[in-house]
N, C-alpha and C positions, 0 to 999 in steps of 0.2 A: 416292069418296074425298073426305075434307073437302080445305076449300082450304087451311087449315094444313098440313096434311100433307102434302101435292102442295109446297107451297113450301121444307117442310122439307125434302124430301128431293130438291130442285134442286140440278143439281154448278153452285154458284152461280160455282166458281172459272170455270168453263165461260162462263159470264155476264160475268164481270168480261173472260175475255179477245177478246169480242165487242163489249164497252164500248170495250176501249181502242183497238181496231180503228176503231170509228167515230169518237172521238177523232185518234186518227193523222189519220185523213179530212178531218175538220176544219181539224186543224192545217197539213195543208198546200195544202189547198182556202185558206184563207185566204192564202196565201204565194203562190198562181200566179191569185189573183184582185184582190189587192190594187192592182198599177199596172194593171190592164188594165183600161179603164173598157167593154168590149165585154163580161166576163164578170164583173164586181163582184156582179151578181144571185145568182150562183152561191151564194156563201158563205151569205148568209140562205133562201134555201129550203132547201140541203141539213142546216141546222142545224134547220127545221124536219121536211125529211124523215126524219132519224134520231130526232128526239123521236118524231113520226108510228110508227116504225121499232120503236122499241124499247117505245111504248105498249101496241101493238098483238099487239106481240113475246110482252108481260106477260100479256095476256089471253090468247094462243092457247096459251101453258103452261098457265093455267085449263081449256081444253078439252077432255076426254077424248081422246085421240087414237083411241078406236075409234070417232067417231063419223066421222073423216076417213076411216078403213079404208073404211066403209060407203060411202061416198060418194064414195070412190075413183074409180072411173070416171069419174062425172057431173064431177070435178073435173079429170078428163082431159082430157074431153070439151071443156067450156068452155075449158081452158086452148088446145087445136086449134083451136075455132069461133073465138078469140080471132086467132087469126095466120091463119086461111083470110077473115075479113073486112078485112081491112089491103088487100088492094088496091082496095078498094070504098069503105071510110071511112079510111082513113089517111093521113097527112100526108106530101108530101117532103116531106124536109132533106137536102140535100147529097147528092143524087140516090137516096135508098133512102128505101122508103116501108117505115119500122121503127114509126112512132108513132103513137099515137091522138093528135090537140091537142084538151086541154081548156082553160077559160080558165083562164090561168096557170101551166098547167104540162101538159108532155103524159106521157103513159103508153107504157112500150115492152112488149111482151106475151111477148118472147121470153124477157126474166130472167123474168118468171112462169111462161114453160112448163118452166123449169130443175126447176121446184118440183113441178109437176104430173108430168112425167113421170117426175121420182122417186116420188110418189107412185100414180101409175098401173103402173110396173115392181112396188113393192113387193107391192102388190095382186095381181098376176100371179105375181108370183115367188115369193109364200108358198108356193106348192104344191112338193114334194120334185120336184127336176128335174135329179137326181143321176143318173140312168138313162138319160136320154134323151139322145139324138143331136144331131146339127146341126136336124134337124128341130124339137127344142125350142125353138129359139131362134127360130122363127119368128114366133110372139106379139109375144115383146117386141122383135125388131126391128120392126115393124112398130110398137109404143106406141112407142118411142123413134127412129125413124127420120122415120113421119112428119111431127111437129113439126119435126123437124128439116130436112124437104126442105123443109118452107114457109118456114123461116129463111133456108134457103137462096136461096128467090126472093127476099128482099126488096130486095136480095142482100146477107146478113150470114153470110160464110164462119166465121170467128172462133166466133160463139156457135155457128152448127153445126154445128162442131167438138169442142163440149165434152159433146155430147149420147153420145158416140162411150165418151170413157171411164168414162161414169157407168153406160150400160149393160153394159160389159165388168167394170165394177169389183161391181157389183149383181147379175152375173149367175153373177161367180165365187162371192160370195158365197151366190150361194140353192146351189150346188151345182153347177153345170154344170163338166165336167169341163175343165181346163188344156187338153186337146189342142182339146176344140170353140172353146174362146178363141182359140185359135192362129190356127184358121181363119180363124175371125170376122175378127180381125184380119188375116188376112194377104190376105182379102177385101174389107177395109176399104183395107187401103195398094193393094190394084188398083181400089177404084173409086174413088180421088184420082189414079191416075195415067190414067184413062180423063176425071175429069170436068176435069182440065186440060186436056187436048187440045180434050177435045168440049164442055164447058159452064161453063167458068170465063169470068167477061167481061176484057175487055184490060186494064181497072187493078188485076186480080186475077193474071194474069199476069206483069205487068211487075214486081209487089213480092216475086213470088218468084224470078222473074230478075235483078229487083237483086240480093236476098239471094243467091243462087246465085254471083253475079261478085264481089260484095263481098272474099269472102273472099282473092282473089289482085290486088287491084286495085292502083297504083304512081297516088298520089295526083296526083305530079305530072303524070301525061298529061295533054293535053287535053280527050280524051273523059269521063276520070272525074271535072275537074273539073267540066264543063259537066253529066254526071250525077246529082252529087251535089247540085247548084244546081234539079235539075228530079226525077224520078222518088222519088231517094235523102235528098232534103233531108230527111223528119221522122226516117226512124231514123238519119239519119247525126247531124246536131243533138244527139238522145236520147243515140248512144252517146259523142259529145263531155261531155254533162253528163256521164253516168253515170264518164267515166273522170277528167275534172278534178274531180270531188269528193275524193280521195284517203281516207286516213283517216275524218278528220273532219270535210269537206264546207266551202261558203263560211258557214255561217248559214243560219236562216233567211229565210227573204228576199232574200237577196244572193245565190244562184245567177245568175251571170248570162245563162245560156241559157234561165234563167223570169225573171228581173227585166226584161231587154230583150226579152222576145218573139222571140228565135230561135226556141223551139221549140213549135209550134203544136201545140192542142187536151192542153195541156200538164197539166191538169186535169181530161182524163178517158183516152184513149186511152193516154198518156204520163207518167203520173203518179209510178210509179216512177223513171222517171228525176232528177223534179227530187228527190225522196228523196233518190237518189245523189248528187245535185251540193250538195244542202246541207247533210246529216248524215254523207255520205262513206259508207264500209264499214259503219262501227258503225252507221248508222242502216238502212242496207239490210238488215243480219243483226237485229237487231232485230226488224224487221216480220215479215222472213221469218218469226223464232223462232216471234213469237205467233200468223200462220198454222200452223204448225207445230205449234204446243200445240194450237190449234184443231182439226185435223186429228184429231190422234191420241187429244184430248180425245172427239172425235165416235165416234171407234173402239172407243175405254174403254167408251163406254158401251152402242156394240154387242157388245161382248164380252161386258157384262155380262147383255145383255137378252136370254131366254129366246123370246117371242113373234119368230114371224119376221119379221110386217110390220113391227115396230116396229126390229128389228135391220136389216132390209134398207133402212129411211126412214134410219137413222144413217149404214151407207156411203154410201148415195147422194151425203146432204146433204155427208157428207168427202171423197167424189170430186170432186164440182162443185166443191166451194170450193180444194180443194188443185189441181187441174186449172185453175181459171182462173186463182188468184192465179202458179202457176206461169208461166203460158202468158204473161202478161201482163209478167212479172218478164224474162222470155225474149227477148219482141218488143223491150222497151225497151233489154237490154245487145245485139241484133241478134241473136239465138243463133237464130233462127227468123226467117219472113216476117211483115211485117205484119199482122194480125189486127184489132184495132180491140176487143178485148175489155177491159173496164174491170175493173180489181183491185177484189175485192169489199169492199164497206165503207167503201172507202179511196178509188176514185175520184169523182165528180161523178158522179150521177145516182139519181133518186128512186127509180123502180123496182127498180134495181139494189140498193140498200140494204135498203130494202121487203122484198126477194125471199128476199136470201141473212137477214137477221136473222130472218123467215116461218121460214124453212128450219132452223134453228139454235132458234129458240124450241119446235117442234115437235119435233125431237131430243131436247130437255131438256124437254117433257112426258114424252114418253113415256120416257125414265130414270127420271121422279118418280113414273111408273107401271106398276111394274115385273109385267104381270100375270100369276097363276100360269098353267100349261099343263100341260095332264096328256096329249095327244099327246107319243109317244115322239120325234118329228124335234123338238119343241123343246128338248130337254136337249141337242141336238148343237150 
C-alpha cells in the first residue's frame, strides 16, 4: 500500500488525542520541575523524548504491521531477554535494579515489555480459542506471566500488575469463554493473597497496610500523626493536593504541595495529583476524558478491523493504557495501595512515553491497513 494512502486513511483524530496527552505531559512536567533545581533536567529531555516519541511514532505507521505479526515471537523473545539480563547489567536507583544507564539517559525494559507482550499474546491468540478450556489459557499465561514474574523480581509490583488485565482483556477478546476469565481471575486474586504473605518484601506490605487503616483513621491520635509523617507521607501529601484543588485548582504552578515540595517524586509516580491541585475537578476530568477517547478510539478501531492479530494488538494497546492511566489516577486520590506506576504520556519518563506512543502508532497502522480475510473467524 502507498504511503499516501496508509496516511490517508490514519484516524488522525486518534493522533491528535495522543498529541495532546504528551502536551498535558509537558505542561505539567514543567510546573513540578520549575522550583526544584534536583529535577529541572526533567523538562528538556522529556520534551526531547516525546519529539523522539512521536518521530519514531510517524515511521512505525509507515510499517506494515504484518511484518511485526512475523516476527512476533523474536520480538517477544527480546522484550524477556531484556528484563532476565537486569540483574547482571542493570542499574540501582532507589533500591530496584529497573534500568539499563546509558550516558545521559537510562532505559527501563518493563514499559517495552508492555509492548511486546501485547504483541507476543496477539500472535498466540489469533488462533480460534472459543472451545477450549482453562487449558487454553496455558500459552498465554505463560507469554504474559513470565515477563511479568521478572518485573516482579526487580521488585516493580505496580507494572506487574498491569500485565494481569491486558491478558484477561486480549484473551476475552480472541474468544475464551466469560466463565474460563472468571477463574483466571479468581486465581489471580489467590495468588496475591498467597504472594503477600509469602513474597511481598516489607515496604510492599506496609503501603497496603497503610492503605488498609487509612480508611478508619481519627487524624488526631498520636500514632496516625506520627504515621502519616513516616510510612503514609507520599499518598497522604497527594491525597491533600488532590482534595485542596477544588473546582478550579490553585494555577499552574501555584499548587502548593508541588511549589514547596511536600510531595515527593511529584513528576512521575504522583503526577496526577498535582493536576488536581492546580486545575482542580475540570482539569482531572479533562485528562481522564481524552484517556478515555483514547481508549475507546483504540476499540473503534478493533471493532472495525477484520484480521485478528491486528484487532487483538488494538485491545491489548486499550487495556494497558486505560488499566494504567486508571491505576495511576487511583493510587494518587488513595482509592488503592501505592504502586509506583507512572500515567502514560503524561508522567516523566522516556521509555514510558517511547513505549505507550510505539503502542498507539502501531494500533493506527494497522486501522490504515485494514487487510481483506477470507477465513470465516475473521468476519466474527
Amino acid at each position: 500500500m502507498k504511503v499516501l494512502t496508509v496516511l490517508a486513511r490514519v484516524d488522525w483524530w486518534l493522533s491528535l488525542v495522543t498529541i495532546a496527552l504528551c502536551l498535558v505531559g509537558l505542561l505539567f512536567l514543567r510546573s513540578t520541575t520549575q522550583d526544584d533545581p534536583r529535577f529541572q533536567a526533567q523538562f528538556g529531555k522529556q520534551v526531547l523524548f516525546v519529539i523522539l516519541s512521536l518521530g519514531l511514532g510517524f515511521f512505525c505507521i509507515l510499517v506494515n504491521y504484518l511484518r511485526v505479526l512475523r516476527a512476533a515471537f523474536l520480538i517477544w523473545g527480546l522484550g524477556v531477554l531484556s528484563l532476565a539480563l537486569l540483574p547482571v547489567f542493570g542499574s540501582v536507583i532507589n533500591g530496584s535494579r529497573r534500568w539499563y544507564s546509558l550516558p545521559g539517559f537510562s532505559v527501563q525494559p518493563s514499559e517495552f515489555a508492555k509492548l511486546t507482550v501485547v504483541i507476543g499474546l496477539a500472535a498466540l491468540l489469533r488462533f480460534d480459542r472459543r472451545n477450549r478450556a482453562f487449558g487454553g489459557l496455558f500459552m498465554p499465561l505463560l507469554v504474559a506471566m513470565l515477563p511479568a514474574g521478572l518485573v516482579l523480581l526487580q521488585p516493580d509490583l505496580g507494572s506487574a500488575l498491569v500485565f494481569g488485565p491486558v491478558l484477561l482483556a486480549m484473551s476475552y477478546a480472541a474468544g475464551v469463554s466469560g466463565r474460563t476469565i472468571a477463574i483466571a481471575l479468581g486465581v489471580a486474586c489467590l495468588a496475591l493473597v498467597v504472594a503477600y504473605f509469602e513474597g511481598m518484601h516489607g515496604y510492599q506490605k506496609e503501603r497496603i497496610s497503610v492503605w488498609a487503616q487509612h480508611w478508619y483513621w481519627d487524624a488526631t491520635e498520636r500514632d496516625v500523626r506520627e504515621i502519616l509523617r513516616g510510612a503514609a507521607y507520599q499518598p497522604w501529601q497527594a491525597l491533600i493536593a488532590m482534595g485542596s484543588g477544588g473546582m478550579a485548582g490553585f494555577g499552574l504552578g501555584e499548587g502548593p504541595q508541588n511549589r514547596y515540595s511536600f510531595l515527593p517524586y511529584r513528576s512521575e509516580d504522583y503526577i496526577f495529583a498535582v493536576v488536581g491541585e492546580e486545575t482542580g475537578w475540570l482539569g482531572c476530568a479533562l485528562v481522564l476524558l481524552l484517556y478515555l477517547a483514547l481508549v475507546f478510539g483504540l476499540l473503534r478501531l478493533a471493532m472495525n478491523i477484520r484480521e485478528r492479530f491486528g484487532r487483538l494488538v488494538c485491545v491489548g494497546v486499550a487495556a494497558w493504557i486505560g488499566c494504567q492511566s486508571l491505576m495511576h489516577a487511583a493510587v494518587c486520590c488513595w482509592l488503592v495501595p501505592s504502586t509506583g506506576v507512572p500515567m502514560p504520556m503524561v508522567s516523566y519518563g522516556g521509555s514510558s512515553v517511547l513505549a505507550t506512543v510505539l503502542g498507539v502508532a502501531l494500533c493506527l497502522g494497522i486501522g490504515a491497513r485494514r487487510e481483506p480475510v477470507l477465513a470465516g473467524d475473521g468476519f466474527r
